[in-house]
Each structure stands twice: as structure tokens, then as C-alpha cells.
LOTIMI-258075 format. One record per residue (C-alpha): residue number from 1; x, y, z. Coordinates in nm, 2 decimals, decimal comma. Last residue first. Example, Ala and Ser with C-alpha at 12.3 -4.5 7.8 and 13.67 -1.06 7.14 Angstrom:
<sites>
   num     east    north       up
     2     1,37    -0,11     0,71
     1     1,23    -0,45     0,78
</sites>
This chain:
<sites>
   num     east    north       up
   461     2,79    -0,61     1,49
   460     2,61    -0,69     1,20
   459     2,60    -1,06     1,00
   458     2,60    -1,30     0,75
   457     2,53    -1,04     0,42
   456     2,57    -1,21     0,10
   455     2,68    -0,96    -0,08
   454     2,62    -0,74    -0,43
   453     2,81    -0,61    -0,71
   452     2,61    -0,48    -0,97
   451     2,66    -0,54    -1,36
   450     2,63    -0,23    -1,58
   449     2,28    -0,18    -1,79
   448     2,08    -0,22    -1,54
   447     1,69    -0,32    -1,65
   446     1,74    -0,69    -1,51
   445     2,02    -0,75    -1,28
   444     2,35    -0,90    -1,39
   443     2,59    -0,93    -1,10
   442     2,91    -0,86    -0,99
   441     3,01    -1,08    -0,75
   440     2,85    -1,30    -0,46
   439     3,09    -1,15    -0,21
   438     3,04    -1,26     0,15
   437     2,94    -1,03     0,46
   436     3,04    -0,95     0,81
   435     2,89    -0,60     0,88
   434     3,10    -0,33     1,14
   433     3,15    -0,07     0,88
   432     2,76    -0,11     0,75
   431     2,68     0,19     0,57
   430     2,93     0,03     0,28
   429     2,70    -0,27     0,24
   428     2,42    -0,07     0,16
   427     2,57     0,08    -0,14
   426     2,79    -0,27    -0,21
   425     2,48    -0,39    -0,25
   424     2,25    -0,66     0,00
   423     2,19    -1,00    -0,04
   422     2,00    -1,17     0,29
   421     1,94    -1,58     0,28
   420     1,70    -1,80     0,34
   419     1,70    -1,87    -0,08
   418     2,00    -1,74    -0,17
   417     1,93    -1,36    -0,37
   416     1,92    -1,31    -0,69
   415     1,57    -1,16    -0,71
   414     1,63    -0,96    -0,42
   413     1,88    -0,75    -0,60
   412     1,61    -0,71    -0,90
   411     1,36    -0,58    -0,61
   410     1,64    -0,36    -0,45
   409     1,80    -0,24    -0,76
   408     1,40    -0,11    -0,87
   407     1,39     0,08    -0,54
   406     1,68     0,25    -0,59
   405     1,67     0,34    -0,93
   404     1,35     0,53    -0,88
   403     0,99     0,54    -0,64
   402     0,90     0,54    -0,27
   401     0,50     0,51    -0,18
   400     0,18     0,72    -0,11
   399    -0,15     0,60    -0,26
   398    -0,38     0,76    -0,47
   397    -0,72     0,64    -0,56
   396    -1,02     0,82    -0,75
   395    -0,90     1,15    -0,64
   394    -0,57     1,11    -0,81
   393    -0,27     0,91    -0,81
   392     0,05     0,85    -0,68
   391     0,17     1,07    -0,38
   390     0,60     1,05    -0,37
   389     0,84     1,01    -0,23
   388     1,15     0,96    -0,39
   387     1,49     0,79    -0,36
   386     1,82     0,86    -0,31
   385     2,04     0,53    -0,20
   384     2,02     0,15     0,02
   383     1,99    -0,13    -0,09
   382     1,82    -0,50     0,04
   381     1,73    -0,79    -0,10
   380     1,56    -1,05     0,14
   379     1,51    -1,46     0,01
   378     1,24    -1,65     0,18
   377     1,19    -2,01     0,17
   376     0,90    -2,22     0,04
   375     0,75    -2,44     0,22
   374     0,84    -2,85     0,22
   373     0,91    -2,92     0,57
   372     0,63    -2,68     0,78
   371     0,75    -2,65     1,13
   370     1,13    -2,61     1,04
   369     0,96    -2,30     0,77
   368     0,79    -2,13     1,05
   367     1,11    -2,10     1,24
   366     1,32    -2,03     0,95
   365     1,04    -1,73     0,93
   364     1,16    -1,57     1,23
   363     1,54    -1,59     1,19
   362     1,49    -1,46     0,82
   361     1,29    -1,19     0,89
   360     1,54    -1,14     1,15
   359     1,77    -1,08     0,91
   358     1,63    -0,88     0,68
   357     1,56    -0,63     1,04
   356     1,87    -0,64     1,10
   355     1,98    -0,47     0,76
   354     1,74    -0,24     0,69
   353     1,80    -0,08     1,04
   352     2,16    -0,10     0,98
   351     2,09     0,07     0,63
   350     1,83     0,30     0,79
   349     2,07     0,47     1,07
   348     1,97     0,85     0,95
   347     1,59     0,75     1,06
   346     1,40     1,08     1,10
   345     1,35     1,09     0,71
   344     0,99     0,97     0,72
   343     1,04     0,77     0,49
   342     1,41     0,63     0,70
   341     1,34     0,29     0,60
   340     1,10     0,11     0,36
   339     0,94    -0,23     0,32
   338     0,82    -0,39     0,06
   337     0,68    -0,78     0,08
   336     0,59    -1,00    -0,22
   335     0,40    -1,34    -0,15
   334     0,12    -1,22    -0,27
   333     0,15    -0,81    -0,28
   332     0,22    -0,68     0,05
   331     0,31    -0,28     0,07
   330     0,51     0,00     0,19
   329     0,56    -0,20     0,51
   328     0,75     0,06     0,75
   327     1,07    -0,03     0,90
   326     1,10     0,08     1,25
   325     1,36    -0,17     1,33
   324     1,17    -0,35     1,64
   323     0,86    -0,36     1,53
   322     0,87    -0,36     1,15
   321     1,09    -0,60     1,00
   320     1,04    -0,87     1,28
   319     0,68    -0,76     1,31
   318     0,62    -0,83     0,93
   317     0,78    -1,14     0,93
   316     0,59    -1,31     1,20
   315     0,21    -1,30     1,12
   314     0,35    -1,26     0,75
   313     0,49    -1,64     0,74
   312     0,16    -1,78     0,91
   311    -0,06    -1,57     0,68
   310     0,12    -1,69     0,42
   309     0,08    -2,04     0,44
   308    -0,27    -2,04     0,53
   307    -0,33    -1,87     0,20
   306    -0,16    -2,12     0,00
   305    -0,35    -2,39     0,19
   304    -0,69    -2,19     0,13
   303    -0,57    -2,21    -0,24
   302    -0,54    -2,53    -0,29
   301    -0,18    -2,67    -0,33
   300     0,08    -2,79    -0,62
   299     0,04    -2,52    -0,81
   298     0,06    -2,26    -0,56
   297     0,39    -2,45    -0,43
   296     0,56    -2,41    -0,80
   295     0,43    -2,04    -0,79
   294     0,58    -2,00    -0,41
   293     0,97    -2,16    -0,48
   292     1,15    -1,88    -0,36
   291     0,92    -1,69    -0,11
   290     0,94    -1,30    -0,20
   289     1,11    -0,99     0,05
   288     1,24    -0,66    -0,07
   287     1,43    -0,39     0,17
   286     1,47    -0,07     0,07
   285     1,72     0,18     0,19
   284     1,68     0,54     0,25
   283     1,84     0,87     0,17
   282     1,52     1,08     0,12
   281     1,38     1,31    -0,14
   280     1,08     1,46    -0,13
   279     0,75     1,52    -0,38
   278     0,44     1,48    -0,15
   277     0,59     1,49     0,20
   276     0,87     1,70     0,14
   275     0,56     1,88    -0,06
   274     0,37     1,94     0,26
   273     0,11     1,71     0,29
   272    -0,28     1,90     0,29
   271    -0,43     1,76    -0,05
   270    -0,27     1,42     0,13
   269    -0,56     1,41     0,40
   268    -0,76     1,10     0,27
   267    -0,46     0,91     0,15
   266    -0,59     0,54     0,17
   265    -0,97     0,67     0,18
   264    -0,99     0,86    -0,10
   263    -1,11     1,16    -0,02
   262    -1,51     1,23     0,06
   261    -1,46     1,13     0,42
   260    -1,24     1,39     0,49
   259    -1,49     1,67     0,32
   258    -1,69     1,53     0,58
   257    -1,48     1,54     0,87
   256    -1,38     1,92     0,79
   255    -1,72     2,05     0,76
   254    -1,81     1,83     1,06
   253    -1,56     2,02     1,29
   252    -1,63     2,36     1,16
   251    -2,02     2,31     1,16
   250    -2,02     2,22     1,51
   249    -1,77     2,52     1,60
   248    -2,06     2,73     1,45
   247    -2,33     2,57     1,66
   246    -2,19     2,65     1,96
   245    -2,13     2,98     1,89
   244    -2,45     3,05     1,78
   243    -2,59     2,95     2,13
   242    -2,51     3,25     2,33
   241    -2,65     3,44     1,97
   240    -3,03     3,28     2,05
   239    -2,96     3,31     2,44
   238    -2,86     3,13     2,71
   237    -2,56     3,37     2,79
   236    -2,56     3,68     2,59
   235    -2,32     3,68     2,32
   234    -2,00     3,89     2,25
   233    -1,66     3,72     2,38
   232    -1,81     3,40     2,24
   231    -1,96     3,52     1,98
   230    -1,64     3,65     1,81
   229    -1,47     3,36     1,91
   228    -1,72     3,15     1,70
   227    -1,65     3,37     1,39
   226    -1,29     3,29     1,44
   225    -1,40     2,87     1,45
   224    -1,59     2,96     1,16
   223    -1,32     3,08     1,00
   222    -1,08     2,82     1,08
   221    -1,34     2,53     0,96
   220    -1,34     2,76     0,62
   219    -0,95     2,72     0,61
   218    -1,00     2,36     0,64
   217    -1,24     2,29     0,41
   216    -1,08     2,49     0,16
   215    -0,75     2,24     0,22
   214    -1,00     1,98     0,17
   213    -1,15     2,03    -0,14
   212    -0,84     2,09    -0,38
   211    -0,79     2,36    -0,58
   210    -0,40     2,29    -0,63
   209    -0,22     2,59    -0,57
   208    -0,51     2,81    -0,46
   207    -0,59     2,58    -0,17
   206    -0,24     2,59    -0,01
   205    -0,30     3,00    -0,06
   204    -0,67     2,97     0,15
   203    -0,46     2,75     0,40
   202    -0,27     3,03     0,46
   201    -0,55     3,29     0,48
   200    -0,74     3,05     0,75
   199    -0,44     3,03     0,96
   198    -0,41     3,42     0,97
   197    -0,74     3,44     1,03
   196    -0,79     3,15     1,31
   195    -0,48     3,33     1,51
   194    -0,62     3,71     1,48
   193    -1,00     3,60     1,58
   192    -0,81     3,35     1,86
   191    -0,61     3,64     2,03
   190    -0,95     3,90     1,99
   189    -1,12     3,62     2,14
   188    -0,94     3,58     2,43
   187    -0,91     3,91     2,50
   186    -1,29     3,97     2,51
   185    -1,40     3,62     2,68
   184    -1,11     3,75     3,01
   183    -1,28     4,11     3,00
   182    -1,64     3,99     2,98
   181    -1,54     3,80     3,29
   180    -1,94     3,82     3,45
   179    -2,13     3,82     3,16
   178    -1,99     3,47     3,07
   177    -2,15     3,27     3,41
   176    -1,96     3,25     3,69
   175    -1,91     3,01     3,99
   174    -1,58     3,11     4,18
   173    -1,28     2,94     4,26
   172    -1,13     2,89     3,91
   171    -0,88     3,22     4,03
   170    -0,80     3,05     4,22
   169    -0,84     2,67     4,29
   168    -1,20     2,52     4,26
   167    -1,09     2,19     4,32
   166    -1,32     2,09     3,98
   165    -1,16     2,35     3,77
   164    -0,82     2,27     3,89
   163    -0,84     1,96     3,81
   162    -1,01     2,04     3,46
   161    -0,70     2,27     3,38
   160    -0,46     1,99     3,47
   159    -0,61     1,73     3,29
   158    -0,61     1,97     2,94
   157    -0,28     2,09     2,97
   156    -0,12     1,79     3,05
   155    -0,30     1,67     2,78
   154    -0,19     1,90     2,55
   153     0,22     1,85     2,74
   152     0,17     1,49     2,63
   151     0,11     1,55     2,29
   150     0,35     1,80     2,24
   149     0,66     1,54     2,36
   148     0,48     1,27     2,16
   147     0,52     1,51     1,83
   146     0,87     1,55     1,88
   145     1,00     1,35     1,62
   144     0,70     1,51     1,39
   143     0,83     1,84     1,49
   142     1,17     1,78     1,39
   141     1,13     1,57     1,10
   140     0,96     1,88     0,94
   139     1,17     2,14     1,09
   138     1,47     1,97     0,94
   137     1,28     2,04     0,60
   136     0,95     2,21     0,50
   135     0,77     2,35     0,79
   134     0,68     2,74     0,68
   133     0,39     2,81     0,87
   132     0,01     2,71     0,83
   131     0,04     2,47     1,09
   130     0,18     2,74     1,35
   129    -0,10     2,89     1,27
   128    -0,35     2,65     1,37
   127    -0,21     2,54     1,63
   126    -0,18     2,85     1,80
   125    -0,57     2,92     1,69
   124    -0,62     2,57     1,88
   123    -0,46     2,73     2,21
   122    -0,67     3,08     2,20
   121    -0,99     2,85     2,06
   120    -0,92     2,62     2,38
   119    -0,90     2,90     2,62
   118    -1,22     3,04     2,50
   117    -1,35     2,70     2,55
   116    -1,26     2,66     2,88
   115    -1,37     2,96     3,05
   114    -1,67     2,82     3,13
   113    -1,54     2,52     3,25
   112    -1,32     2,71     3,52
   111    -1,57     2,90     3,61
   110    -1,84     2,65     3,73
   109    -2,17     2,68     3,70
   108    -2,36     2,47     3,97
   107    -2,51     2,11     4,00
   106    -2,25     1,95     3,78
   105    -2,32     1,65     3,57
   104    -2,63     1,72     3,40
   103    -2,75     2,00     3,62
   102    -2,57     2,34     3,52
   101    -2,38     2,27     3,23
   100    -2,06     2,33     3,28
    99    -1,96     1,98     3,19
    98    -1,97     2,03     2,84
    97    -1,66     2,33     2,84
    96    -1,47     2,07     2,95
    95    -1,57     1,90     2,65
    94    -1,52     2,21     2,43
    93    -1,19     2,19     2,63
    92    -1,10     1,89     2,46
    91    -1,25     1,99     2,12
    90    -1,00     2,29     2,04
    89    -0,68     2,10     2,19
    88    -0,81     1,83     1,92
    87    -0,89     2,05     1,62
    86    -0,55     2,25     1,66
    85    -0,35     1,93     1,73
    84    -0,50     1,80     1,41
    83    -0,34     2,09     1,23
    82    -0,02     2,02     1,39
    81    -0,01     1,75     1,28
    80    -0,09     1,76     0,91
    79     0,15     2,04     0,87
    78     0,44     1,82     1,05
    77     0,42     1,53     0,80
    76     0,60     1,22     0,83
    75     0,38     0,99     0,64
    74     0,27     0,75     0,96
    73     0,27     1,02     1,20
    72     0,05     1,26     0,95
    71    -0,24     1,06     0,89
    70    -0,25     0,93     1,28
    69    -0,29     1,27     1,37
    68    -0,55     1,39     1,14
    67    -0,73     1,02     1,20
    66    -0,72     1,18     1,60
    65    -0,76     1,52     1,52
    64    -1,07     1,40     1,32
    63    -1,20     1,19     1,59
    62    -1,17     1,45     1,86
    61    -1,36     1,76     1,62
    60    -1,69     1,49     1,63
    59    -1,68     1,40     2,01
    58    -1,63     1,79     2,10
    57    -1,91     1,89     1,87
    56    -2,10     1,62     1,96
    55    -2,04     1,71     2,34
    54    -2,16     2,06     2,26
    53    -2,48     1,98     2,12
    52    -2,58     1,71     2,40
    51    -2,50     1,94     2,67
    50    -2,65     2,24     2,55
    49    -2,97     2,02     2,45
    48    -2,95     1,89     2,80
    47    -2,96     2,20     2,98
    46    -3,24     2,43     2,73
    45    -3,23     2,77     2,83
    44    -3,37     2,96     2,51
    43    -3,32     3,32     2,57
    42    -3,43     3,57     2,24
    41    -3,19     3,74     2,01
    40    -3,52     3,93     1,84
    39    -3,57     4,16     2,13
    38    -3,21     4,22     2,11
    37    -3,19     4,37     1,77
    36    -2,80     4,51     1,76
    35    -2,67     4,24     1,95
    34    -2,92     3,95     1,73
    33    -2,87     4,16     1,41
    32    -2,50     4,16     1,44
    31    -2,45     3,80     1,56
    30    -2,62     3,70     1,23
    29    -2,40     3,92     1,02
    28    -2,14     3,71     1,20
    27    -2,29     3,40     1,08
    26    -2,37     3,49     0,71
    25    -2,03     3,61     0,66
    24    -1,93     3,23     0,60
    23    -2,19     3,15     0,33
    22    -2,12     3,50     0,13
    21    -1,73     3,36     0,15
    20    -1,84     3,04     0,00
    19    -2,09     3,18    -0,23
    18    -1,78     3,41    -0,35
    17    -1,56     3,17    -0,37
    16    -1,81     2,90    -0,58
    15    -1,82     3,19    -0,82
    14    -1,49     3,22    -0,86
    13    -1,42     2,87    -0,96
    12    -1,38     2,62    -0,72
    11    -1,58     2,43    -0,42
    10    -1,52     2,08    -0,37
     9    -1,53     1,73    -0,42
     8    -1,21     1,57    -0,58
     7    -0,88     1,73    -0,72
     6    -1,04     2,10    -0,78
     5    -0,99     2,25    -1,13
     4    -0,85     2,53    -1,27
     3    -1,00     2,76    -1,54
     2    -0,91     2,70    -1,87
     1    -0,65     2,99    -1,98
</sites>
């Protein structure tokens, strides 16, 4: 059989494993020669460059927990998160870790700084295992609806630990340096060697089923980050294997940011969704906005006017269907608007939430249209039923959107809806016991071979 594959920039094929895995060893055996040679692991004490290199590190592994995180909130998906609260728990007491430098910002050594990046590998390692699990389902929309509950308690976590650092409260109280809790840097290690390695293996299988680049990334990041708890428990303080370490959880960070960077840039992190995330399905209703009348008004105007015209009907129809009722825009195209509810599948209420929020799209953009006599008018069609999600595409430009019968009776029920006003189907119509709404009969939509009923919906208690 034709070998597989990767799906973008990457490293596949045996061969590329092995010069990856050759690549990866090369650090430890490193660390070897320098313990087992020291004459050769000479000191270099250098203040600033340790500050400098260890505050990039830190900077660098911040910003891709940060576009980790913000990845995985807006699809839903707990693998993603947790994986970029492993980088950033990881890089925020790497910072700490920064301010022990003797004589940039602190005049002596302090021990609770140094100890902070061995206490950030243990944490991140967590993370990173925990990422690696088994998170399909309930535990999914369960972790991601918790996800500002662990995002507090990190930086909780984090302040706290540099308070006490700085008030010097036992047992922070003393200035050390890492010879002198070779004990503490030993267990530590050994706890973040086993959690990196076990992460590492896990995203090694995720790589194997598609050969993607970036779940390889990731997995190598975690070994480098085990490699880097290996001479952190091991090195000799200000010298050539003290600052290997440093250097290693530098290369993790910007191996995954630039393997990142290489994806395409509306789904950069998707080679790492879970399949919920990639292939689910969700009971969720659809909600379809156009302006009735728009192609006769194109005609009519230049384009900058036709442009100005939109932009004051999006500036406040897009926050009524998405602030407030947690719809999320799937997409605007012209005068076209998509939006989703319950994607994520943490939204069980998504037909009221579909509903309201058509509504006060309408409210809001009545408004614009009393300022501007002569507009066009919106018309909202809304159902609600199983669809999928789904990640279209490849490496050259994916996106991640709903797709099936659902979605297509929304846009034809939209069609034939009033102009200002909100149709909806007798699916969405029966998740709303406590709706007021009119019959508009059993329609003929395009593509459905039975007519649909739909309503005129006027209001929800």
C-alpha cells in the first residue's frame, strides 16, 4: 500500500521518524557527555542572556496557549484546551522562573522562582496528559463549559505562588540556588519525565491516524519539555548543561508556534480536534438572515452606498444574534447571514435561543431601516434538527461549518419568509411551548420533495 501522507508541512515516512527521533535524543545524549565529561560542561554566567532567553521562551509558549485557547473555545474542543493550558501553566512559571535572575530585577536568588519551573513542567505535564485522554462526548462540553473555572484556578496558582515567592513565606523563605533542593528538582522531574511521555505517546497515535504536521509537533514539544525535566533535576547551575534546559523548552514552544503558523490560518489547530469536533452530530437550530429587496437596491446604488448599507445593518444584527443568545456567526456572505446554535453542543435551549435572537435581529435592524426609508428589509428563517459538524477542506483552506437537511430547510425556509418578519418550522416551532406564532401553511421549498409547514413566529414568552 502507498505510503501515507501528511495533511500540510511535516515529517512522514519512516525515515522522517527516525531523523525525528535521532533529532530528539540528541539532547539528552548531550546532558550525558556534559555530566559524564565535566570539564567539557563548562560555566557560562551570563544574567541578562538568562533573562532575555527565558522570557522569550515564556513570551513565545504564552501566545500559543493563548491562540491554543481561543481555537478550542470557539469550536468546542476540550483536547485543544487543555493542551494550551499545558503550554501556558508551563510558560507562566518559566516567567517566574525569569525573575530569579540575580540582578535584573531581583538582587538575590530567590527560592521560590527557582523552583518555579520544575513546578510548572509537573503542572503542564498534567495538562498534557489529561489532553491526550479520552474526551469525546459529555466530557467534551463539560470541560470546555468549565474551562473559565480552570482558568482562574491557573492563575490563581500562578499569583499566588509568586506572592509567596516574593514575601518569602516558608518554605520560599530561603535564597537557593538548584544544588541546594536536589531532592525537590529530582521528584519533580521524574513526575513531569512520566507525564510529558505518556502525553507525547498519545499524540504520536493522533499523528499516526492522519500524518498530520502538527499533532507531531506537539508530541515532539512534549519531549523536549521531558528532556528539559531531565536537566533540570540534573544540571549544574550556570553551566553549559544548566543552560540546556532552557534552551530545550525554547525549541518546544517555537516548534509548536511554527508548525501553527504553517496551517491554514482559519483552522490552524484542527489536525488536533477531536472527532466530535471534526465529524459530530449536534441537535441545533439554524438561523438564516438576507435583505429582501438587496439586488434591486445594488442596481439602483453605487457600490460604496451598498456597502455602507450593510455595514450599518451588520454593526447591529450581528450583536443582537450573537451577544446576548450565544449564536455563533457561521458566516456573512453579501447580504447573507448564518448563524448557528448549540455547536458547541453546551446550548440544549438552542431553538429559544435561535428564536429571540431572529427577533431581535429584527427589532434592531427596524431601527436602522426607520432611519434609512427605502432599504431593504430583512427576512430570518429559522429550524431547528440533527446536523453535522464538520472540517471542510484541506491544507490549502479548510473551514469548520454545520452541514445536511437541516441547514438547507433553514436557508429555503428563510427564502419564504415576510419581509421583517421571522418564519420558523414546525421542528423549531415545537421547542417553543410558550411561542405565539401564525400558520403560513405548508409550503413548497426548493430541493424538498414534501411540502413544509412553517410559521410566522410573533413572539416567546
Amino acid at each position: 500500500m502507498p505510503e501515507r501522507r501528511a495533511a500540510g508541512p511535516g515529517v512522514t515516512g519512516r525515515t522522517g521518524v527516525v531523523a525525528l527521533a535521532v533529532s530528539l535524543a540528541l539532547p539528552l545524549v548531550g546532558l550525558a557527555l556534559l555530566l559524564w565529561q565535566p570539564e567539557i560542561d563548562v560555566a557560562w554566567e551570563d544574567h541578562p542572556a538568562h533573562f532575555w532567553l527565558v522570557l522569550a521562551a515564556a513570551v513565545v509558549g504564552a501566545l500559543i496557549a493563548y491562540a491554543m485557547g481561543a481555537a478550542a473555545l470557539q469550536r468546542g474542543d476540550a483536547r485543544v484546551l487543555l493542551a494550551s493550558y499545558a503550554f501556558f501553566v508551563t510558560a507562566a512559571f518559566l516567567g517566574l522562573h525569569a525573575l530569579a535572575t540575580p540582578g535584573v530585577l531581583l538582587t538575590t536568588p530567590n527560592a521560590g522562582f527557582v523552583l518555579a519551573t520544575p513546578v510548572g513542567l509537573v503542572l503542564g505535564a498534567v495538562f498534557a496528559v489529561w489532553s491526550g485522554s479520552d474526551l469525546g462526548g459529555e466530557r467534551d462540553v463539560a470541560i470546555v463549559r468549565r474551562a473559565p473555572l480552570l482558568r482562574a484556578a491557573i492563575v490563581v496558582v500562578v499569583a499566588g505562588w509568586a506572592a509567596l515567592s516574593l514575601i518569602r513565606v516558608w518554605p520560599l523563605d530561603e535564597g537557593v540556588v538548584p544544588e541546594q533542593v536536589d531532592g525537590v528538582l529530582a521528584a519533580t522531574a521524574g513526575a513531569a519525565v512520566v507525564g510529558f511521555a505518556v502525553a507525547a505517546w498519545r499524540y504520536l497515535r493522533l499523528w499516526r491516524e492522519g500524518r498530520a504536521a502538527l499533532p507531531l509537533a506537539v508530541a515532539s514539544a512534549f519531549v523536549l519539555l521531558a528532556e528539559a525535566s531531565v536537566a533540570v533535576a540534573f544540571s549544574r547551575n550556570w553551566h553549559l548543561s544548566w543552560w540546556e534546559w532552557h534552551v530545550l523548552m525554547l525549541a518546544a514552544v517555537l516548534l509548536v508556534a511554527l508548525v501553527a503558523r504553517s496551517q491554514w490560518h482559519e483552522e490552524r489547530f484542527a489536525a488536533l480536534y477531536l472527532k466530535d469536533t471534526t465529524e459530530g452530530e449536534r441537535e441545533m437550530s439554524i438561523l438564516f438572515a438576507d435583505l429582501q429587496g438587496f439586488t434591486t437596491f445594488s442596481e439602483a446604488h453605487e457600490p460604496r452606498e451598498v456597502t455602507q448599507m450593510l455595514n450599518a445593518y451588520f454593526e447591529v444584527a450581528v450583536p443582537a444574534v450573537a451577544g446576548r443568545y450565544g449564536g455563533d456567526v457561521d458566516r456573512i456572505i453579501g447580504d447573507a447571514l448564518m448563524v448557528t446554535f448549540n455547536r458547541r453542543g453546551d446550548q440544549p435551549d438552542h431553538a429559544r435561543r435561535a428564536a429571540l435572537a431572529g427577533l431581535a435581529l429584527q427589532e434592531a435592524t427596524a431601527t436602522v431601516l426607520a432611519e434609512n426609508p427605502g432599504w431593504p428589509t430583512f427576512r430570518v428563517g429559522i429550524n431547528s434538527g440533527p446536523v453535522s459538524v464538520s472540517v471542510l477542506g484541506t491544507a490549502g483552506g479548510r473551514t469548520h461549518t454545520v452541514i445536511g437537511d437541516t441547514v438547507n430547510t433553514a436557508s429555503r425556509i428563510e427564502g419564504k419568509a415576510p419581509a421583517g418578519g421571522v418564519a420558523v418550522s414546525a421542528a423549531t416551532l415545537a421547542l417553543l411551548p410558550d411561542a405565539e406564532a401564525e400558520p403560513l401553511g405548508f409550503l413548497e421549498l426548493k430541493g424538498k420533495s414534501e411540502p413544509v409547514e412553517v410559521f410566522r413566529l410573533l413572539s416567546v414568552g
